[in-house]
N, C-alpha and C positions, 0 to 999 in steps of 0.2 A: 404657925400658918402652914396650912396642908397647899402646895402649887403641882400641878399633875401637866406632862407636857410630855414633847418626843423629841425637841432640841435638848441641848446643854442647860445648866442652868448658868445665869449669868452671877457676876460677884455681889451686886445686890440682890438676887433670889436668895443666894446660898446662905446671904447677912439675915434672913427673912427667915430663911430653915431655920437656923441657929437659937431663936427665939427660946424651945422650949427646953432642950438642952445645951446648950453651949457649944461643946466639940463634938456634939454626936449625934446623928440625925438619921432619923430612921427611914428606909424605902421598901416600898414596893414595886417591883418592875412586871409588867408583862413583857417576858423573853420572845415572844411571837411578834406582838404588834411593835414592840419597843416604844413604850410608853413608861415611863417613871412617875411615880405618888411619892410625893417626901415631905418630910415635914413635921408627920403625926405624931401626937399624942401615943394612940396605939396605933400597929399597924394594920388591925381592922377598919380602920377609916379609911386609910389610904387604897386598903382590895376592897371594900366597900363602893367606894369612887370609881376604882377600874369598874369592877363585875355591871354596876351600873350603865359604865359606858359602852358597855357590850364585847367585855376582854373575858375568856374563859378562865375559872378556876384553875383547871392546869395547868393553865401558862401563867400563872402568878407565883412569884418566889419575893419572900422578905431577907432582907438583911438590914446591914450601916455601913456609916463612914466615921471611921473617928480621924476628927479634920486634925487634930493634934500630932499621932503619929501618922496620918496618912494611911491609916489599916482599913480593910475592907472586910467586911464579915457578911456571914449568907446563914445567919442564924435569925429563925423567927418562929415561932409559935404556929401559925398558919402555916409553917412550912410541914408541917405532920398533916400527912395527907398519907395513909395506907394505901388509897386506891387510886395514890398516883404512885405507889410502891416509896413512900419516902415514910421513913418510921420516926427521924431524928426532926429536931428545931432546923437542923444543917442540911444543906441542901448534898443530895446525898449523890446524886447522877451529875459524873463526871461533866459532861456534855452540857448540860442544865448548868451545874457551877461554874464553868467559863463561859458559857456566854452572858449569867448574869453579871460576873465578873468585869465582862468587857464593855457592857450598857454601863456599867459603873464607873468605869473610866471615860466613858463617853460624857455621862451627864454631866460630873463633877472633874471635868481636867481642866476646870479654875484652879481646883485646888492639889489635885493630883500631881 
């Protein structure tokens, strides 16, 4: 179950994340508007959802949570954007990776 939102998610959302893999739950954040897509299958559903709702490509970065160790990663597919100068899956701008960072702890300090 994809839930896209700009609060927290509560401990029945995150039961809801969980669905498709267990401890590991994929996001997309727009770092501008601070909105979160989680949930997905892939994570072009989740920017899918954003770009629809009128969030720009740039401002979109994928990662996870693995709810098990508590690790936070900012690797995604969608993250290789050359002509946002990002070459890797990893989100490569210092500045970009903490603040997605910090929406992350935002959304998920249920479990954080």
């Amino acid at each position: 179950m994809i839930i896209t939102k700009d609060k927290p998610f509560t401990k029945d959302e995150i039961k809801k994340l969980r669905e498709l893999f267990d401890i590991y739950i994929k996001t997309v954040i727009d770092v501008k508007k601070e909105v979160c897509s989680s949930g997905c299958d892939r994570r072009f559903e989740s920017e899918k959802i954003l770009l629809e709702s009128g969030s720009l490509q740039s401002n979109l970065w994928g990662g996870g949570i693995d709810l098990k160790t508590k690790i936070i990663d900012c690797r995604a597919f969608i993250n290789i954007r050359p002509n946002d100068k990002n070459t890797s899956d990893e989100i490569l701008n210092p500045k970009i990776r903490e603040k997605f960072d910090d929406l992350m702890h935002y959304f998920f300090k249920e479990v954080l």
